[in-house]
C-alpha positions in Angstrom: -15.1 38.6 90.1 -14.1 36.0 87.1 -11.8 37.6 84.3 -11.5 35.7 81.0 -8.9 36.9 78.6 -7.7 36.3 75.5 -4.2 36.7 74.0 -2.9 35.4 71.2 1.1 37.1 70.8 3.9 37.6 73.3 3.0 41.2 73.3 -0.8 40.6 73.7 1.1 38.3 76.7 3.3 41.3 78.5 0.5 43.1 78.5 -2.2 40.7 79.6 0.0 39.8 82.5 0.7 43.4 84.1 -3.5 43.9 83.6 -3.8 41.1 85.5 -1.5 42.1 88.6 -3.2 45.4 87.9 -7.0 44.1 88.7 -5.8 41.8 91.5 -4.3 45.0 93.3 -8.1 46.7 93.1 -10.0 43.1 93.7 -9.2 41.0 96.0 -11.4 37.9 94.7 -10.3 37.8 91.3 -9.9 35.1 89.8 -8.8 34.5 85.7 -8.7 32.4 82.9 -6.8 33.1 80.1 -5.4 32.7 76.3 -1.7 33.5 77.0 2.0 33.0 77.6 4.4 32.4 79.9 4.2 35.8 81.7 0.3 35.4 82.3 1.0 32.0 83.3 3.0 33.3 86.4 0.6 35.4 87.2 -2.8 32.8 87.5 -1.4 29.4 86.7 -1.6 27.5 83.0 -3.4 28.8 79.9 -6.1 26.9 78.2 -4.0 27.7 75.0 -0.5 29.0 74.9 0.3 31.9 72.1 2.5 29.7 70.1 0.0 27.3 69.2 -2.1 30.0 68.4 0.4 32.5 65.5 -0.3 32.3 61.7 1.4 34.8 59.9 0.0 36.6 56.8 -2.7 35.6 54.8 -1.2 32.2 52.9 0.1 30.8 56.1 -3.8 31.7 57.7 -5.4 29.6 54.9 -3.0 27.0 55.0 -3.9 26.2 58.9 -7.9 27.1 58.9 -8.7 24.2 60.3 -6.4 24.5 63.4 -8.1 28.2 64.0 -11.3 26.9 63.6 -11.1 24.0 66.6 -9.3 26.7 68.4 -12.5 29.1 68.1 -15.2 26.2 69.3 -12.8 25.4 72.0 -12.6 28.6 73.2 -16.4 29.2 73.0 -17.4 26.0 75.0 -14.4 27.0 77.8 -16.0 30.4 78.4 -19.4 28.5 78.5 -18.3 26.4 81.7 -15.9 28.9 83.1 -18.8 31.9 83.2 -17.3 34.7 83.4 -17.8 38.0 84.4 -16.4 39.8 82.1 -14.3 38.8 79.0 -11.6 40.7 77.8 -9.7 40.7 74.7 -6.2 42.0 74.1 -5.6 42.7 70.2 -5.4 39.7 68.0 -8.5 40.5 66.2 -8.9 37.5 63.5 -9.7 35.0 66.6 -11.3 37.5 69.4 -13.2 39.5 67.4 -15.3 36.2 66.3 -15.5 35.3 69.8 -16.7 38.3 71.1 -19.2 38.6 68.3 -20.5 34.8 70.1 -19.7 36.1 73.5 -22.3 38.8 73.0 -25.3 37.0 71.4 -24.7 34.5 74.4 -25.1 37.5 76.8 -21.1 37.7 78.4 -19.8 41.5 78.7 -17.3 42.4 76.3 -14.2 44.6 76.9 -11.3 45.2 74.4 -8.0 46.2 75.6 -5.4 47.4 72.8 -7.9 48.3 69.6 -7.7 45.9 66.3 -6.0 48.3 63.8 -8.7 48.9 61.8 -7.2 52.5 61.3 -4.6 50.8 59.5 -7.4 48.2 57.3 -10.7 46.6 57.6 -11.8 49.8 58.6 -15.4 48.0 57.7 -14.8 46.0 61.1 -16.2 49.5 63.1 -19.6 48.0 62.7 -18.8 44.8 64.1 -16.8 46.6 67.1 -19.8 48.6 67.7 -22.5 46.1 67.9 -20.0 43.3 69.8 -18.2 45.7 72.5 -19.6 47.2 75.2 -16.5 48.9 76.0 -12.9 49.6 74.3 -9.3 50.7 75.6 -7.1 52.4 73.1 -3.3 52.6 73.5 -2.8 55.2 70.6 -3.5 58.9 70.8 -4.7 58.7 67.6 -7.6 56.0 67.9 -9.7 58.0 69.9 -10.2 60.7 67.0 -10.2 57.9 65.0 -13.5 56.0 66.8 -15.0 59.1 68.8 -15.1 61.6 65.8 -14.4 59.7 62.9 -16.8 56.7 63.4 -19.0 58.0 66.9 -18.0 55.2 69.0 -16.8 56.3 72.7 -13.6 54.7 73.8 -11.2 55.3 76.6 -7.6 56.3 75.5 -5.4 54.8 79.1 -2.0 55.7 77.7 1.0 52.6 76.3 1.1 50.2 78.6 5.0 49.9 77.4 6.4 52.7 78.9 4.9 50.7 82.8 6.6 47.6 81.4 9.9 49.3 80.2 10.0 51.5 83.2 8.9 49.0 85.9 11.9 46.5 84.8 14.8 45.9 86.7 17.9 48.1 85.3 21.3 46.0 84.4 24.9 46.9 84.3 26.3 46.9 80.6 29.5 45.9 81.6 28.1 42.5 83.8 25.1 41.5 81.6 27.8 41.7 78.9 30.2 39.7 81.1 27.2 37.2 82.2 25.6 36.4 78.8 29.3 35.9 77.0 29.5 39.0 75.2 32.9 41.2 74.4 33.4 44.7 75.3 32.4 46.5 72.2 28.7 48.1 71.3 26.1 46.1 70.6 23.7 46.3 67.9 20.5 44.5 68.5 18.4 42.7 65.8 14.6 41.6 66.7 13.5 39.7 63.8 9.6 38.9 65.0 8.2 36.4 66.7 7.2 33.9 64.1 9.0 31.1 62.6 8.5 32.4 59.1 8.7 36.1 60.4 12.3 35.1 61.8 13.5 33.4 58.9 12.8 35.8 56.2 14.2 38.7 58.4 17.3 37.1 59.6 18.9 36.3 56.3 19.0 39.8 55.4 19.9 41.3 58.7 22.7 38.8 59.3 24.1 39.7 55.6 25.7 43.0 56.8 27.2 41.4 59.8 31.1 41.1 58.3 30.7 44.8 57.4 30.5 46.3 61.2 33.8 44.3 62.6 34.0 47.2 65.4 30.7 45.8 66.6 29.0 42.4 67.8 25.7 41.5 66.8 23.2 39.9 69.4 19.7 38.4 68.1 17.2 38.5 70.6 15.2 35.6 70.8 11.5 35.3 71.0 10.0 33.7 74.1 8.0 31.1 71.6 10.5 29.9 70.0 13.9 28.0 71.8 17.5 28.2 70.9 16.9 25.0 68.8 15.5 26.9 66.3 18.1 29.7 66.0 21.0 27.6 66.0 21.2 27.8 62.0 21.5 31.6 62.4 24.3 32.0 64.9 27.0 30.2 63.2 28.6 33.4 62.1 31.2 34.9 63.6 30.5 38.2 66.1 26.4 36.9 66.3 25.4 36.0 69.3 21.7 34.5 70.7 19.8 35.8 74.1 16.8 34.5 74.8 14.0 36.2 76.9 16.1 38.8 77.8 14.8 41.3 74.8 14.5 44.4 77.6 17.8 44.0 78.8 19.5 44.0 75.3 17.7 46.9 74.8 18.7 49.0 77.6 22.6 48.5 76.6 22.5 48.2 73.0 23.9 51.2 70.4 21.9 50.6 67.3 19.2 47.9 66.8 17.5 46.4 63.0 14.1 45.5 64.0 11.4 44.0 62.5 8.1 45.9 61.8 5.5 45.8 64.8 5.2 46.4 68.4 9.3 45.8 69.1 9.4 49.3 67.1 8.0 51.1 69.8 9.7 49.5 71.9 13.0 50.3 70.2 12.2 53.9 70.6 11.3 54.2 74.1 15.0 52.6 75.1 15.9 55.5 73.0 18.2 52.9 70.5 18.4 54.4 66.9 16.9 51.9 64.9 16.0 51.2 61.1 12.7 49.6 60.5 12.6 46.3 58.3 10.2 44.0 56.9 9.7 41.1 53.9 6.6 38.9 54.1 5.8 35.9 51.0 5.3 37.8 48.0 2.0 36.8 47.6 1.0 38.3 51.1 2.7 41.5 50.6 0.5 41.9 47.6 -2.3 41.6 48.9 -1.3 43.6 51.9 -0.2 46.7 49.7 -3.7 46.8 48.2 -5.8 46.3 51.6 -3.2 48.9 53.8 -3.8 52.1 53.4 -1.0 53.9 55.5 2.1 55.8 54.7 4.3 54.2 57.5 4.6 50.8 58.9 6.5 51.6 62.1 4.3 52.9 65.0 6.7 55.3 65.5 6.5 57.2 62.3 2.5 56.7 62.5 2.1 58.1 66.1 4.7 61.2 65.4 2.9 61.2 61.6 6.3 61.6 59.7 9.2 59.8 59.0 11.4 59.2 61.8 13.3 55.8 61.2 13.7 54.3 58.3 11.8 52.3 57.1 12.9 49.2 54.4 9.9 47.1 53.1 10.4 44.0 50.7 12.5 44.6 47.8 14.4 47.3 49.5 15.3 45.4 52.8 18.1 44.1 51.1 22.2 44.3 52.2 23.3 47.1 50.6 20.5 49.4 51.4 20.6 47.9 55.4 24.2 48.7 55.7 23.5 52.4 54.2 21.0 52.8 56.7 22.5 51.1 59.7 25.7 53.0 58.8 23.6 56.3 59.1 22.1 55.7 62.7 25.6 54.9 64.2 26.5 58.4 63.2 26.4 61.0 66.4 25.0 64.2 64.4 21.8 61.5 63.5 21.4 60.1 66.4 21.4 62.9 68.7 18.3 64.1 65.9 17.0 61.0 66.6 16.9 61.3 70.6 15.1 64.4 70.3 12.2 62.9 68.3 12.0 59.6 70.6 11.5 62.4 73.8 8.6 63.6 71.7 7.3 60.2 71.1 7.1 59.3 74.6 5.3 62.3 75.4 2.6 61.9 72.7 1.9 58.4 74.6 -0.2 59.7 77.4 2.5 58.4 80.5 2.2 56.0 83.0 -0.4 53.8 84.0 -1.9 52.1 81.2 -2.5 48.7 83.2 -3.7 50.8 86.4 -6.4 52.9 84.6 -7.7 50.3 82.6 -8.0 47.7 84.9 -10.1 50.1 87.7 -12.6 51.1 84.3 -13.6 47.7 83.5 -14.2 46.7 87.1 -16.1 50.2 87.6 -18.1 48.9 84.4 -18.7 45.0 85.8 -19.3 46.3 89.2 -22.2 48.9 87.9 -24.3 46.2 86.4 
């Protein structure tokens, strides 16, 4: 059968890919198309678009590149058009799928979504259009199947995080030789993942780079995003004790002490390497507005909104700022906090549903296809 899929993000992209080796392992004669990256590029050959042309940040920076977005949307529809596919399948990145699938739908195409918009979190309003373009949806979050099934009367399928496959698939590495490969010293490492956007990075880095001097007994490692190259962090890394690795975010991971990460999916990830972390973010000012009026949550992390109380820190805007980041970073390097801290990630991990996201989603929407 013929799989269309959209991604727009290097997560929608990790997760697109192991869905993909999942349906080729129950159908032989797949074949794909795909809005991707690099690791859904190694699985069926070159996107029609690749992620990084396709990642505006916040609302200013959406308005400023409309027109972009727009030619991306009539490209996409006339593509699907001559591909024909079976099914189409969209991973997150609601703004641009959820417009195509509302197309996809009047035109007749079956509609899967894998890895819900977060319409829990705002445009809750969007459960009409989910419900009148989706034939069927695959939630990640133990919490979004109360949230559609009781709260709104849509039935979804809850298949469990496909992280934890991804984190526990991955080949393990020796601290002391990844340390020795990648030209890193002997002491502990504290991780900082500043997003995945240009102006994501930039905003984050200043202020994570500030407390650097203050932790001499340990080295600082930035771990690159995968859409953007060393080019671009070269500004960044001309302190002393920072270092750059890029596409090796995992591996960094799995040895590092402490980590400062930026608000979003690398959270959760954070947590189920079991690194104490402290949550930041700072967006435009004028985005962050707008945002504080629209969100209606009490966390930001994933974390703290799947265990529903505060877990890590969390520093928003005005208070992501040096002297509060080394208080809190300070904090999580101390044993008694994060041995606390351990005990809630193991409770996390649990709440996630266990293995097999990419398996049990993947043999649903070809039960669904193959039904009709």
């Amino acid at each position: 059968m013929k799989y269309y899929l959209i991604a727009g993000e290097a997560s929608g992209d990790l997760h697109g890919a192991n869905l993909m080796k999942a349906i080729q392992q129950q159908d032989a004669e797949a074949s794909f198309r795909f809005w991707g990256g690099d690791l859904m590029e190694e699985v069926a050959g070159t996107p029609v678009k690749h992620y990084r042309e396709l990642a505006f940040m916040g609302f200013v920076e959406v308005l400023f590149n409309l027109r972009t977005i727009f030619k991306n949307i009539a490209l996409c529809k006339k593509d699907i058009e001559a591909y024909n596919p079976d099914v189409l399948i969209f991973i997150d990145y609601p703004g641009f799928n959820m417009r195509i699938a509302k197309w996809a739908k009047q035109k007749g195409f079956r509609t899967h979504y894998y890895i819900s918009p977060q319409i829990w979190a705002w445009k809750e309003g969007r459960i009409k259009d989910i419900k009148r373009d989706v034939d069927e949806m695959y939630v990640i979050l133990p919490f979004e199947k109360d949230f559609y099934e009781k709260k709104h009367q849509f039935p979804v399928h809850f298949v469990g995080h496909p992280l934890i496959d991804a984190i526990s698939d991955r080949t393990q590495v020796v601290p002391e030789e990844f340390k020795k490969e990648n030209g890193l010293d002997t002491r502990p490492i504290i991780a900082l993942l500043p997003g995945s956007r240009k102006q994501e990075i930039s905003k984050m880095l200043a202020v994570m780079l500030s407390v650097v001097e203050r932790f001499p007994d340990y080295q600082f490692v930035i771990a690159g995003a995968p859409s953007q190259g060393a080019e671009f962090y070269a500004p960044f890394i001309k302190k002393q004790n920072v270092h750059l690795l890029l596409n090796k975010t995992y591996d960094l991971l799995s040895i590092s002490h402490a980590a400062l990460v930026t608000s979003g999916t690398a959270t959760l990830e954070t947590a189920l390497f079991k690194v104490p972390q402290v949550v930041c973010y700072k967006g435009s000012r004028i985005s962050y507005e707008i945002a504080k009026r629209i969100i209606k949550l009490k966390y930001i992390s994933l974390v703290n909104l799947i265990l529903d109380k505060e877990v890590v820190t969390e520093l928003i805007q005005t208070e992501f700022n040096a002297k509060t980041l080394t208080h809190e970073l300070t904090k999580i390097l101390d044993e008694y906090q994060r041995a606390t801290l351990f005990l809630e990630y193991y409770d996390l991990e649990q709440k996630l549903g266990g293995r097999g996201a990419s398996k049990k989603t993947a043999s649903l929407i070809i039960e669904a296809i193959s039904a009709n």
